[in-house]
C-alpha positions as CSV (number, residue, x, y, z in Angstrom):
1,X,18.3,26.5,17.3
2,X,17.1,23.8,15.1
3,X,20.2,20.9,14.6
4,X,21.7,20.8,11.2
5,X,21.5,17.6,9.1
6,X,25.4,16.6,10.0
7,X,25.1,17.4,13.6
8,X,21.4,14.9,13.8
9,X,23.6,12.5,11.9
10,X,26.2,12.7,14.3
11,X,24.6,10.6,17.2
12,X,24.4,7.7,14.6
13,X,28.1,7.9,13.9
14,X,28.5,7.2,17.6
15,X,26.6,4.3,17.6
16,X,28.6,2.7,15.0
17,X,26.5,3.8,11.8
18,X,28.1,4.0,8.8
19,X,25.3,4.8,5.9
20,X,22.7,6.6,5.1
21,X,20.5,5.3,2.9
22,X,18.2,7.6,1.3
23,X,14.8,6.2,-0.2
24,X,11.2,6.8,-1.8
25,X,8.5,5.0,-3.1
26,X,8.1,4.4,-7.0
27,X,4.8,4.3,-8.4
28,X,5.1,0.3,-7.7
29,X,5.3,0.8,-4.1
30,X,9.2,-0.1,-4.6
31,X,12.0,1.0,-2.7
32,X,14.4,3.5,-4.5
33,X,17.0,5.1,-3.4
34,X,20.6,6.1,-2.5
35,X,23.0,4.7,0.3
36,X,25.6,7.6,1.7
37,X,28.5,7.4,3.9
38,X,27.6,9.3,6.8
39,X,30.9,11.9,6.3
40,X,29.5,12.8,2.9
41,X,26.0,13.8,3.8
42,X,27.2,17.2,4.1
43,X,27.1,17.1,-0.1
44,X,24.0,15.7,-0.5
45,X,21.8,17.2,2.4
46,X,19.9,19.0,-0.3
47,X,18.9,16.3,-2.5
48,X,20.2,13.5,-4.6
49,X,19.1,13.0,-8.0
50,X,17.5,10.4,-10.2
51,X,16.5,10.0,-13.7
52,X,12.9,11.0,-13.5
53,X,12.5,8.0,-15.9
54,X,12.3,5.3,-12.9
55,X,8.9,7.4,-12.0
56,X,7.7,5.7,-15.3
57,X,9.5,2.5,-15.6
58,X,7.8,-1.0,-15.1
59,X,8.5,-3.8,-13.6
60,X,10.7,-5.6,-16.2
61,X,13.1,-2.4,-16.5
62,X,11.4,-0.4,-19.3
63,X,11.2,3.5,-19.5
64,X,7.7,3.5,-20.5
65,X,7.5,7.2,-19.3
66,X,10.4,9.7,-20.0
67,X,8.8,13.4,-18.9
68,X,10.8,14.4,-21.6
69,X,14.3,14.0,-22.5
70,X,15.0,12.3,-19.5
71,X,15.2,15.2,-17.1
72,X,16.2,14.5,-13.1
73,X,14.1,14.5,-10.2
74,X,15.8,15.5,-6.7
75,X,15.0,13.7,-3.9
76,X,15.8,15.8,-0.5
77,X,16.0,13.6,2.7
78,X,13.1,13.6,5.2
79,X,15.4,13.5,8.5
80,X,11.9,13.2,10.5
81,X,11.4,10.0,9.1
82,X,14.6,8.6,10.2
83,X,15.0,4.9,11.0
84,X,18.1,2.8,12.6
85,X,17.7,-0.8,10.4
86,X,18.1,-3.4,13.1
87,X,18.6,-6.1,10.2
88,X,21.4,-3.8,9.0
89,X,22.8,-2.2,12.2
90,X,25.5,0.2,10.2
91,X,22.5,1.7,8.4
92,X,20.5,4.3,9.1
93,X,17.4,5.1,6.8
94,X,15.1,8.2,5.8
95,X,12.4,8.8,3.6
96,X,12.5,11.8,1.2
97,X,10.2,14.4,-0.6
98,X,10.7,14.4,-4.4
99,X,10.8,17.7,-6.5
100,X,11.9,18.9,-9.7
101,X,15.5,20.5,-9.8
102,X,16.4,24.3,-9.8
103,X,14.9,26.3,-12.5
104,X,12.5,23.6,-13.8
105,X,8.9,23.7,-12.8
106,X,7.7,20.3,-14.0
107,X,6.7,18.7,-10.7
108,X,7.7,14.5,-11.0
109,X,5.7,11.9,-10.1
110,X,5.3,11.7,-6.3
111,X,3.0,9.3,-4.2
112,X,3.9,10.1,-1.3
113,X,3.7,13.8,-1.7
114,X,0.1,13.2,-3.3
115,X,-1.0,11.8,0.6
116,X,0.9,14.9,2.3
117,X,-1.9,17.2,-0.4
118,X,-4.4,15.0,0.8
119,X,-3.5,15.5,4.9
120,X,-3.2,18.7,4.3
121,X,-6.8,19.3,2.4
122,X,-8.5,17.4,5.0
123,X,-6.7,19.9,7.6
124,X,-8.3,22.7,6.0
125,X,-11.3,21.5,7.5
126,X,-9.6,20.7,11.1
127,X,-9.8,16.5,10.5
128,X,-7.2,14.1,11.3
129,X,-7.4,10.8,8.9
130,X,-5.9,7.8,11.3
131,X,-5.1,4.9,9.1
132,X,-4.7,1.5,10.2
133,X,-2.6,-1.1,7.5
134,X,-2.8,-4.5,7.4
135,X,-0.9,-6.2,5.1
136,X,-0.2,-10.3,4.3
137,X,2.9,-11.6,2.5
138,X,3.6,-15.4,1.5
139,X,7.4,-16.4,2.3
140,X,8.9,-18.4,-0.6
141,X,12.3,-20.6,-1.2
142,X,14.0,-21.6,-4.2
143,X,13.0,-24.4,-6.1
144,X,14.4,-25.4,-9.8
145,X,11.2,-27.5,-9.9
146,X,8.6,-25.1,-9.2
147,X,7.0,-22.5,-10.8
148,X,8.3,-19.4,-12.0
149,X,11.5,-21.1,-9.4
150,X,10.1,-20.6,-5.8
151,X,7.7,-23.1,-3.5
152,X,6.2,-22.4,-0.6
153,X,8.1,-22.3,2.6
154,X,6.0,-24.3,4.8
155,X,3.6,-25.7,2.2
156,X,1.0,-26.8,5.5
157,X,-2.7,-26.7,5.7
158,X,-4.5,-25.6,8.5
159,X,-2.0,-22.8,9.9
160,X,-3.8,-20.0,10.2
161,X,-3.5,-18.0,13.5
162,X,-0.8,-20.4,14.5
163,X,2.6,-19.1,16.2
164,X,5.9,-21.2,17.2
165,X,7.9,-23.6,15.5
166,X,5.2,-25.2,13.6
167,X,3.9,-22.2,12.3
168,X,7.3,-20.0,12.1
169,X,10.5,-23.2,12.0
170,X,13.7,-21.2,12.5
171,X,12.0,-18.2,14.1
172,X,12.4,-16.3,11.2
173,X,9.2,-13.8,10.6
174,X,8.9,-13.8,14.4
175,X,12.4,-12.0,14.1
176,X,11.4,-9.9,11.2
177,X,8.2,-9.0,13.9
178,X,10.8,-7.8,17.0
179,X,13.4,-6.0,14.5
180,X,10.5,-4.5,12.5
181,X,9.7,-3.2,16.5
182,X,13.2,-2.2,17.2
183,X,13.1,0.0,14.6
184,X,10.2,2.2,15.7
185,X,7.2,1.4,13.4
186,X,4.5,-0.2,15.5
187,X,4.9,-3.4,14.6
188,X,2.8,-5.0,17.8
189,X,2.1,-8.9,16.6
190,X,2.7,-12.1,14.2
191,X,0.8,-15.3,12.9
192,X,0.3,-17.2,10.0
193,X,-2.4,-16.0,8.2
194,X,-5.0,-18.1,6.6
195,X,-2.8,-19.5,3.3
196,X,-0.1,-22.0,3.4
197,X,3.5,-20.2,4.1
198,X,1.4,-16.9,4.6
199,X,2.2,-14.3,7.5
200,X,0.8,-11.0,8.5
201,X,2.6,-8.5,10.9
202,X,0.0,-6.2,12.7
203,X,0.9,-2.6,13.0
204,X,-0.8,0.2,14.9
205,X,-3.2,2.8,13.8
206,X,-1.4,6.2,13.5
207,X,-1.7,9.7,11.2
208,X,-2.6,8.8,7.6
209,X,1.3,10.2,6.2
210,X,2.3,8.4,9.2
211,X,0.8,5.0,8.3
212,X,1.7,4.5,5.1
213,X,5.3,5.1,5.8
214,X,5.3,2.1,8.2
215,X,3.6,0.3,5.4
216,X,6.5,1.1,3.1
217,X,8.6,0.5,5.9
218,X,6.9,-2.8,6.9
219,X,7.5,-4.1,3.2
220,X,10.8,-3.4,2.7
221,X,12.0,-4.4,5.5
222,X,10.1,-7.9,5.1
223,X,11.8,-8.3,1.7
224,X,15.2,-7.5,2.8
225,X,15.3,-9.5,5.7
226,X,13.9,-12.6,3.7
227,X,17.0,-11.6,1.5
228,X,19.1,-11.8,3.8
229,X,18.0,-15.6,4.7
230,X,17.9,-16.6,0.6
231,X,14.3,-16.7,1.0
232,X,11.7,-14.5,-1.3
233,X,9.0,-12.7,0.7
234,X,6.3,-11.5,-2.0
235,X,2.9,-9.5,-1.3
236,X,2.0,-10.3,-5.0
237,X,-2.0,-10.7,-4.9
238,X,-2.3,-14.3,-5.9
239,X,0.9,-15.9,-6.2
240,X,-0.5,-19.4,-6.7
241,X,-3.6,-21.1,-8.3
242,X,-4.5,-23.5,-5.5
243,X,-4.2,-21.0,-2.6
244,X,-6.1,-17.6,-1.8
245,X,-4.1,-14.2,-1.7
246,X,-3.0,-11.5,-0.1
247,X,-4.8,-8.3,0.7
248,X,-4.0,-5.1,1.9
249,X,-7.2,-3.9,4.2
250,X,-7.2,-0.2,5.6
251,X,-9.0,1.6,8.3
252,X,-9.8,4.7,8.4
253,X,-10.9,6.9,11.1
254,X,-11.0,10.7,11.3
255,X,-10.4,12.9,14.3
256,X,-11.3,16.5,15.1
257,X,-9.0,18.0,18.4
258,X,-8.1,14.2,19.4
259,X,-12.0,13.0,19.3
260,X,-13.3,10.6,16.9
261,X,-16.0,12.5,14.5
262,X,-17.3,8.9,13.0
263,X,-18.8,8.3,16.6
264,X,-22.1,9.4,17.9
265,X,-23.3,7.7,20.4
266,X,-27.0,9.6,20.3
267,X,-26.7,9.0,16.3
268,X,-28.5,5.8,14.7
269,X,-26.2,2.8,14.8
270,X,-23.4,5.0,17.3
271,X,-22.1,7.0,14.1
272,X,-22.2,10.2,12.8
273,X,-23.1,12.6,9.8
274,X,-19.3,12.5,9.1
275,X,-19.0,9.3,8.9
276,X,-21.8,8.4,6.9
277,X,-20.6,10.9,4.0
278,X,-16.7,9.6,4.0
279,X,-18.2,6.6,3.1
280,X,-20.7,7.0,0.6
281,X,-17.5,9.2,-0.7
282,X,-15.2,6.0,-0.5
283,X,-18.6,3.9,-1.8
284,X,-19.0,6.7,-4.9
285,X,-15.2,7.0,-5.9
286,X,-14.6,2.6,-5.8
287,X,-14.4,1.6,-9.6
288,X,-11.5,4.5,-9.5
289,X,-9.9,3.3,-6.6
290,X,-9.9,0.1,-7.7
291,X,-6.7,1.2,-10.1
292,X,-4.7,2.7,-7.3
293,X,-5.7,-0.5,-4.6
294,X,-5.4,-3.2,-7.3
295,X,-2.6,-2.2,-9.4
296,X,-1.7,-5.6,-11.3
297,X,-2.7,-7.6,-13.6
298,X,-2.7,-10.5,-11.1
299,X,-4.6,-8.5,-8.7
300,X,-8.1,-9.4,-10.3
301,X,-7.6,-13.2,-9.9
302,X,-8.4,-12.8,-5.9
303,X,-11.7,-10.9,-6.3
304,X,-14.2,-13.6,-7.1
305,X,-16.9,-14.7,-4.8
306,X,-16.4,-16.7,-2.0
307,X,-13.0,-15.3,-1.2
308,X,-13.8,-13.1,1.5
309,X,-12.5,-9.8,-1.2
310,X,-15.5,-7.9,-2.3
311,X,-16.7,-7.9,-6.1
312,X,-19.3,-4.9,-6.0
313,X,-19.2,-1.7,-4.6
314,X,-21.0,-1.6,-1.2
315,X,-20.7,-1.9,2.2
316,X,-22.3,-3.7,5.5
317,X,-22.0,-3.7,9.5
318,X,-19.5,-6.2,10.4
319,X,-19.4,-7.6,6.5
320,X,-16.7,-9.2,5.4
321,X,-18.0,-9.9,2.2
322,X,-18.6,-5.9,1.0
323,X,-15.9,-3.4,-0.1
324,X,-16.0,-1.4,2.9
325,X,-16.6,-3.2,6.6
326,X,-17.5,-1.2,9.5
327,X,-16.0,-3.1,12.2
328,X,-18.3,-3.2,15.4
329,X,-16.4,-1.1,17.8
330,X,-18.0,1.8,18.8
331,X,-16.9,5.4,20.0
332,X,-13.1,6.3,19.7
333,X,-12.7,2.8,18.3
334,X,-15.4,3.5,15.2
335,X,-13.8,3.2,11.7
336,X,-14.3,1.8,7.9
337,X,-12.2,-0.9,6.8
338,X,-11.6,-0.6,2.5
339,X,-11.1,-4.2,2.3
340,X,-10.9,-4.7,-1.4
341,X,-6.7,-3.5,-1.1
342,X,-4.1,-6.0,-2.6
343,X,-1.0,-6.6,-1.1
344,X,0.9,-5.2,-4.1
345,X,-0.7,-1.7,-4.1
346,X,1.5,1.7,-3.6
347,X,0.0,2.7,-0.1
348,X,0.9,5.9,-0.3
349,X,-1.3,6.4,-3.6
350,X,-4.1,3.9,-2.5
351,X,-4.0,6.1,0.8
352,X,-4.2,9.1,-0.9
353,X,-6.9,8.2,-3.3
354,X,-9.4,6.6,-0.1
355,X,-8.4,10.4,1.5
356,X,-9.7,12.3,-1.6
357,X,-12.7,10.2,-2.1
358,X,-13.9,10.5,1.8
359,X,-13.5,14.1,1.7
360,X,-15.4,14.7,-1.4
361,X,-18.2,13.0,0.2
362,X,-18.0,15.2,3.5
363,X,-17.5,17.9,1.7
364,X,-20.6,17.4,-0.5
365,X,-22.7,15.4,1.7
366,X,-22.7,12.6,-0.4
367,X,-26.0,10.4,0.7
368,X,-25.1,6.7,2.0
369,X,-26.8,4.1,0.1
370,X,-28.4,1.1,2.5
371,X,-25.7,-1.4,3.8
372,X,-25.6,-5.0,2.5
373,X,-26.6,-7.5,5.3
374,X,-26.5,-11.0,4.0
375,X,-23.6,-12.8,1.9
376,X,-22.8,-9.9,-0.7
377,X,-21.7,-12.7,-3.2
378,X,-25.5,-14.1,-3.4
379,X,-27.4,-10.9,-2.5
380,X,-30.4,-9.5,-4.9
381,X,-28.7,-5.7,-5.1
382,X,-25.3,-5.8,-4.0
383,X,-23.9,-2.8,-5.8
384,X,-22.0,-1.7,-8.7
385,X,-20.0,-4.6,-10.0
386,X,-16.7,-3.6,-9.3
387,X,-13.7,-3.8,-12.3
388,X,-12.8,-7.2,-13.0
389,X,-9.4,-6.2,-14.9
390,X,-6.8,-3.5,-14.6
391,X,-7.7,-2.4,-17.9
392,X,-11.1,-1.8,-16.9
393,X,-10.3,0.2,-13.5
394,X,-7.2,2.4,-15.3
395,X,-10.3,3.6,-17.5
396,X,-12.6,4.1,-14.5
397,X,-9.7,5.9,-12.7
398,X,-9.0,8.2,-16.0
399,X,-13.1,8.8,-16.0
400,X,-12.8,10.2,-11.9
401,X,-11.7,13.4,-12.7
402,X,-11.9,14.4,-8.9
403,X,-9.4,11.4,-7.9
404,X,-7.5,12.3,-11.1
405,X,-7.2,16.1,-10.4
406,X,-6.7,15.6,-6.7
407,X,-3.6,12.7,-7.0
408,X,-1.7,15.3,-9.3
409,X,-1.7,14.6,-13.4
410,X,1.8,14.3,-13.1
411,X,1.4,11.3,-10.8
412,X,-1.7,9.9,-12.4
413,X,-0.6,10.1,-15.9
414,X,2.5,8.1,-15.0
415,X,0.7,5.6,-13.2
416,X,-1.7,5.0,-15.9
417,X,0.9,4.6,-19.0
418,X,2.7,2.3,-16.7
419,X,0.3,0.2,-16.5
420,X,-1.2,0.3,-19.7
421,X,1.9,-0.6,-21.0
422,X,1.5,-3.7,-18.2
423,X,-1.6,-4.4,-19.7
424,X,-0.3,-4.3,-23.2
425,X,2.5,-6.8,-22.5
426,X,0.4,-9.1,-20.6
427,X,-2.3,-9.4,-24.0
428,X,0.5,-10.1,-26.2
429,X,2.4,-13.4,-23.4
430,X,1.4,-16.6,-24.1
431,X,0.5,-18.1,-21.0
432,X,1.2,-21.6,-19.5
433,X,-2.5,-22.1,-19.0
434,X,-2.7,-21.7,-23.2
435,X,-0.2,-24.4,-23.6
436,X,-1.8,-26.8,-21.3
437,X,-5.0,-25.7,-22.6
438,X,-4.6,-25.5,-26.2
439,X,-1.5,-27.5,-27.3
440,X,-1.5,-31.1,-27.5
441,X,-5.4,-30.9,-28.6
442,X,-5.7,-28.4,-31.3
């Protein structure tokens, strides 16, 4: 007999857990949600509700998207996906699908049911995406001084790969690292990363629905937990002018009953037919996904030569300088890294989008252009110059209608008046760089 939702709750409650907070992705990436005493699950177990209108809304609290007269979405809570919060010990946390209420069939917005379409299409042809996130975040304190009010918190050159005090003073992301462990989502290591005050926490390979939950997770839980110290933990792109940014790279590797189809090691290189078409698929579909990986208007500031993030479409054995990297590990180890991802992009939807745009390429064996393999910034034909503003991929991602189709128009359509409406704003702000441009001399 499968348990009820009271009696899984239960087992919490005896471990001194008072809450259960319900949440979901926006369109932003961004944690919504609900938090419920654990004795009143009982009137919620089959969904909470939401003004559909945060599915639309941007990031300085305007409704740019109503679906209507403001109608409801229900959100029903994903006990699978449940998570004891070791930062928060009274809380325990779940994911949940989003659907439209009784007697409406307008379905909302939903990222993360646009990657469970995408699973499930690439299970109609018995393949497994694994995904593997890797995500950077800069850790930021107050400062009245500074900037837009925040500094860097260990503003120190030369850090990169460094662990300990120097690297980490109070111990503070190495903590976020073993709670982020406790609670169950893979999170296996820690360093500073490459920027001053930057960190990344590794997390393990796992199912693609899988994956981008613990990316959700991963985030969230970074911010909170920087909260909680007074401290701002940001996976903006570029945060500052004198410093690189902070990119969200993913691998992707399919599997057909627990084998890895992108290996072959009788195949040129050690790779297969499979593999070869998922990429020209991710290779054909990247102005599009440029939209769903780069989402901001600051995202485009980190793609310029030189920065290690790629500015055409292509890709190259062991190139750090192309879109897509094929790491050299061979057999079950054999992957594509996308590494054009910034660290503000929705993972669900930039998962979903990579998923659609590899399948259309095994599905119509989509023919892999040559790889690049010199310095993709200087090279004679390095592929299709990728978007250089969010304007320019929201147009590319309206022009896919595969991607468009595939994501949901419900999802997409939101996503792109969003962010027009970003884009809008953003040509209308005079900027400090105007002032100290223009001002005094003109």
């Amino acid at each position: 007999m499968t348990a009820t939702g009271p009696e899984v709750l239960s087992k919490f409650k005896d471990e001194g857990v008072e809450i259960l907070r319900v949440l979901y992705p926006d369109l932003h990436g961004v944690a919504r949600g609900k938090d419920v005493p654990l004795d009143e699950f009982r009137h919620v177990e089959h969904g909470l509700t939401f003004c559909m209108a945060i599915m639309g809304t941007d990031l300085r609290h305007t409704p740019v998207v109503q679906h209507g007269a403001y109608p409801d979405l229900v959100a029903k809570p994903d006990l699978e996906t449940l998570k004891v919060l070791p930062w928060e010990p009274t809380v325990v946390a779940c994911l949940s699908d989003l659907d439209s209420p009784e007697g409406t069939d307008t379905p909302p917005p939903d990222p993360r049911g646009a990657l469970k379409r995408a699973v499930d299409a690439f299970g109609e042809v018995t393949l497994e995406p694994t995904i593997g996130p890797e995500l950077e975040f800069f850790l930021l304190e107050s400062d009245d001084d500074a900037p837009g009010g925040l500094r860097r918190r260990l503003d120190r050159l030369s850090m990169v790969y460094t662990v300990g005090p120097q690297a980490d003073p109070d111990g503070l992301v190495r903590d976020m690292a073993r709670d982020l462990s406790a609670m169950g989502i893979g999170a296996f290591a820690m360093n500073h990363e490459f920027m001053n005050s930057q960190y990344e926490i590794n997390l393990n390979h796992s199912g693609a629905l899988d994956a981008a939950d613990r990316a959700f997770w991963l985030r969230t839980g970074v911010k909170d937990m920087a909260a909680q110290h007074g401290l701002v933990a940001t996976f903006m792109g570029k945060p500052f002018n004198d410093q690189g940014g902070s990119g969200f790279h993913i691998h992707l590797s399919l599997e057909r009953g627990g084998a890895n189809v992108f290996a072959d090691d009788k195949g040129p290189d050690g790779v297969s037919d499979e593999f070869r078409h998922a990429l020209a698929g991710v290779i054909a579909h990247a102005p599009a996904l440029m939209a769903l990986l780069n989402p901001t208007i600051n995202a485009y500031r980190r793609l310029v030569p030189d920065s290690l993030a790629p500015t055409h479409g292509n890709w190259g054995w062991d190139n750090r300088t192309t879109f897509v990297r094929v790491p050299p590990e061979r057999g079950a180890g054999t992957r594509i890294e996308i590494r054009v991802g910034d660290g503000s992009a929705n993972a669900h939807l930039a998962i979903a989008g990579i998923l659609f745009a590899a399948l259309h390429g095994i599905k119509d064996g989509l023919e892999l252009g040559p790889p690049i393999e010199e310095d993709a910034y200087t090279a004679d034909a390095p592929g299709e110059p990728l978007p250089q503003s969010l304007d320019a991929a929201l147009d590319a991602l309206e022009a896919d209608d595969l991607l468009t189709s595939s994501l949901g128009p419900e999802t997409v359509d939101a996503f792109v008046a969003t962010k027009r409406f970003e884009c809008e704003r953003h040509s209308q702000w005079v900027s400090d760089w105007e002032i100290d441009e223009y001002l005094r001399h003109l």
